[in-house]
C-alpha positions in Angstrom: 100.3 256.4 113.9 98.1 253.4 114.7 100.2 250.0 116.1 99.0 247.2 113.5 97.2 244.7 114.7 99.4 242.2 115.3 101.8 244.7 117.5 98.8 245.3 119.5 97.9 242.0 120.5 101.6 241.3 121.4 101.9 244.4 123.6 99.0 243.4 125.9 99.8 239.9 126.2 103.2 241.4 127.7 101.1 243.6 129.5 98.5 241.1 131.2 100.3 237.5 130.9 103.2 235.8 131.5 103.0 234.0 128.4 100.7 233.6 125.8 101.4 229.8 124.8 98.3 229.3 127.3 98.2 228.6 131.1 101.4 228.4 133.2 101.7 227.5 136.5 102.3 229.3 139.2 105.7 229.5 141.1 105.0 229.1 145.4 106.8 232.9 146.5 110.3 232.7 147.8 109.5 232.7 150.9 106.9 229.6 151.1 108.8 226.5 152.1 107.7 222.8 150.6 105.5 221.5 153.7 107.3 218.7 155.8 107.6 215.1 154.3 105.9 212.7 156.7 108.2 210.8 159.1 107.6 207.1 158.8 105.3 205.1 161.0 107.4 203.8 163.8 108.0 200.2 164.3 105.3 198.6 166.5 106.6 197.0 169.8 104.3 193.5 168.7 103.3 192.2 165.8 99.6 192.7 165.8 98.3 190.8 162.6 95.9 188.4 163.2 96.8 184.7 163.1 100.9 186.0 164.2 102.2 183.1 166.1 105.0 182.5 168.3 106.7 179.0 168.9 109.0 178.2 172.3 110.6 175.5 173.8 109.9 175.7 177.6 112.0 174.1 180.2 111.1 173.4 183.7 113.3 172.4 187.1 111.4 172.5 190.9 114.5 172.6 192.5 113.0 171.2 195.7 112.6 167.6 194.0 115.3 165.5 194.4 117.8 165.0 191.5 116.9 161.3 189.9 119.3 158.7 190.4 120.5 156.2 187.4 118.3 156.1 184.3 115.1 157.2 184.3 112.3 154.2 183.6 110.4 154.4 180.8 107.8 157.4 180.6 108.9 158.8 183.9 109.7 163.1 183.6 112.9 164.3 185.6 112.1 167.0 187.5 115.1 169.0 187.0 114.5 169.0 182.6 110.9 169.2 181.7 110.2 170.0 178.4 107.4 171.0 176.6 106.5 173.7 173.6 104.1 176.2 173.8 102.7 178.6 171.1 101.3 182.5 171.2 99.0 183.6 169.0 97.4 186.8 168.2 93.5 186.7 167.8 92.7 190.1 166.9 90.7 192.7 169.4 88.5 191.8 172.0 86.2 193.9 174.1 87.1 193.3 178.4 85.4 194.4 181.3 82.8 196.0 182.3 83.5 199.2 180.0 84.0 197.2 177.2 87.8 198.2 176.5 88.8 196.7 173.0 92.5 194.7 173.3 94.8 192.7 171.9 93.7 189.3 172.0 96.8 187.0 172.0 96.5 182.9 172.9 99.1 180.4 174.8 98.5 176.9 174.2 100.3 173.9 175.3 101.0 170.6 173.1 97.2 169.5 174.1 95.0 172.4 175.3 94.2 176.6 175.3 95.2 177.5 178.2 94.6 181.1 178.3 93.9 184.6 176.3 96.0 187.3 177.6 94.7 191.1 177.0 97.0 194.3 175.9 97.1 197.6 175.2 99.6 198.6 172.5 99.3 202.8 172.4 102.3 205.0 171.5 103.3 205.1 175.1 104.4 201.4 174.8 102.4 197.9 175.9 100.0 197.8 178.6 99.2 194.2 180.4 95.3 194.5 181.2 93.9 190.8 182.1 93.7 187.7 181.3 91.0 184.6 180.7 92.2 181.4 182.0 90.4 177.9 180.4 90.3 176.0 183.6 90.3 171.6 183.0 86.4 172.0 184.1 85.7 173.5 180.5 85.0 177.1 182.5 86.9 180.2 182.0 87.7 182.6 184.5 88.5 186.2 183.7 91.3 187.9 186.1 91.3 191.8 185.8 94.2 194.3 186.6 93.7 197.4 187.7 95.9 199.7 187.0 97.3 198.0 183.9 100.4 197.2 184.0 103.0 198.8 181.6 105.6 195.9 180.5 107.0 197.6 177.7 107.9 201.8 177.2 108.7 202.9 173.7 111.8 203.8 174.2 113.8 202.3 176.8 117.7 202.2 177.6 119.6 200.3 180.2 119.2 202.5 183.7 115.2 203.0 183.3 112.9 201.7 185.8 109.4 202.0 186.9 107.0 200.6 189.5 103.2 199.8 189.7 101.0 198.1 192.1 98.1 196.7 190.9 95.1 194.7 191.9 95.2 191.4 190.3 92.6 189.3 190.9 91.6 190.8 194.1 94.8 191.1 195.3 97.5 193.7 195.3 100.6 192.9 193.7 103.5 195.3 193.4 106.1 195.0 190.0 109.4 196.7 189.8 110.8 197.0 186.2 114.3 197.1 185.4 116.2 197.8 182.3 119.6 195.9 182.5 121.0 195.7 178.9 121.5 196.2 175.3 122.7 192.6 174.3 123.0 190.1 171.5 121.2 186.9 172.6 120.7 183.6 170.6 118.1 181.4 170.6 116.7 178.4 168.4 115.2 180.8 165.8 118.1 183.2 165.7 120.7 185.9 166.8 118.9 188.7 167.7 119.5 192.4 169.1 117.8 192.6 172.3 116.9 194.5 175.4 117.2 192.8 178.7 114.6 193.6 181.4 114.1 192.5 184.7 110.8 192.0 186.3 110.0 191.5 190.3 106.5 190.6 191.8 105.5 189.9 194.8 102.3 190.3 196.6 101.5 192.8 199.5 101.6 191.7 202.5 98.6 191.2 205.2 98.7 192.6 208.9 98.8 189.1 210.4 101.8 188.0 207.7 105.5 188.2 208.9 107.9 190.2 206.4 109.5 187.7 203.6 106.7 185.2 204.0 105.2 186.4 200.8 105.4 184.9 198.0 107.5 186.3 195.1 108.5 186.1 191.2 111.7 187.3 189.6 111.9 187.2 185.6 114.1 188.3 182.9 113.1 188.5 179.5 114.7 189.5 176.1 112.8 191.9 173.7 112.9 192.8 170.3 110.9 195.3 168.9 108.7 194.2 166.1 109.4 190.4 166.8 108.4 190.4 170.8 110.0 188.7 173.5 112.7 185.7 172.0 113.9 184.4 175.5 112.9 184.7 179.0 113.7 183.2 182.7 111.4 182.5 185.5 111.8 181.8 189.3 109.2 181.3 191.6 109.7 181.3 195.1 107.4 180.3 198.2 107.9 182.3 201.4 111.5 182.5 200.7 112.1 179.3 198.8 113.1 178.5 195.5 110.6 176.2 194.3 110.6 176.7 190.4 112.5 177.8 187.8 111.4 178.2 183.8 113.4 179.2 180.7 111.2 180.2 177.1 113.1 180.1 173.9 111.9 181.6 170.8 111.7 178.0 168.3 109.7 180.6 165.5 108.0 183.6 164.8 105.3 182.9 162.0 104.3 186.3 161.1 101.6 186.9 158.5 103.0 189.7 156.8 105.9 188.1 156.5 104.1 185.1 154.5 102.4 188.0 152.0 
């Protein structure tokens, strides 16, 4: 007995398709699993956007001046409080050197004048310092290479870590010794922030004919905050032994321009 038409055509689409309402879509097999969501982009050590500017209040002492007596006269600095503010600002990527290595470009300016540009490397390791161009009064500007860079920042870091480099800086070698002291809350003008404490020593290799601690040295301590940069640091200078200058940066404001948008 023949199948009517209608039974016919309802047998082989039971046969040949899943349905016949039209296409379907295809279910991935049991054993396929959804591929990986991508992690999100980690948070950069700097700001990097062009026109990104940082605002400090600097204060200076040279210890070796004597303390003033009585009230200053009029227009006369104390040695032991100079202030002044300074900004930082990123200028995008420049080609350096020889080899024509494309950096971060960021500017420190006084009140008045440019007084240099200062080159970095900002790679997934952390932030490399790699030169700097410094505006001399003259109107000239000198470029100062380092080689090896030196890595200021890691990635990740946690009090205990440390790491040396020597490097030739300016034609002379110059040894740093980084060390991570501390996890802390520190506040400055433009805030209460979370911050890691690190320690930075310089001092410059001796010569044959130079008696040991003759050299002179550096010894600074700075607060970072990843994403913001560094919101406070300390500086002291010393010549062949001697204290001769100490400086403290503090963050005023961090004009970012993604922030603005």
């Amino acid at each position: 007995m023949k199948l009517p038409r209608l039974g016919l055509l309802s047998l082989l689409c039971l046969l040949t398709l899943p349905s016949c309402d039209g296409p379907q879509p295809i279910a991935p097999p049991e054993s396929e699993t959804p591929p990986p969501t991508p992690a999100p982009p980690a948070q950069p050590l700097l700001p990097t956007e062009t026109g990104t500017t940082w605002t400090y209040q600097v204060t200076t002492r040279l210890p070796l001046l004597p303390e003033p007596e009585g009230e200053l006269p009029e227009g006369q600095l104390n040695p032991q409080d100079l202030k002044a503010v300074k900004t930082m600002a990123v200028e995008g990527i420049s080609l350096i050197g020889e080899e024509k290595t494309p950096a971060l470009s960021i500017s420190t300016r006084n009140e008045e004048t440019r007084l240099r540009n200062d080159f970095w490397n900002l790679s997934p390791e952390g932030l490399h310092y790699l030169g700097s161009k410094f505006f001399l009064p003259t109107g000239e500007a000198r470029y100062v290479a380092v080689d090896p860079a030196i890595p200021y920042l890691k990635t990740e870091m946690e009090p205990g870590m440390s790491w040396e480099v020597t490097s030739e800086v300016g034609g002379a070698q110059t040894m740093r010794t980084f060390d991570v002291i501390a996890q802390e809350e520190v506040e400055v003008p433009a805030g209460t922030f979370e911050a890691t404490q690190i320690r930075v020593v310089e001092t410059r290799a001796l010569n044959q004919d130079e008696p040991s601690g003759s050299q002179d040295s550096v010894r600074r301590f700075f607060w970072f905050v990843p994403g913001k940069g560094f919101v406070r640091s300390e500086l002291e200078v010393y010549q062949r032994g001697n204290l001769v200058k100490v400086e403290t940066e503090e963050l005023l404001s961090l004009e970012s321009v993604s922030a603005a948008e």
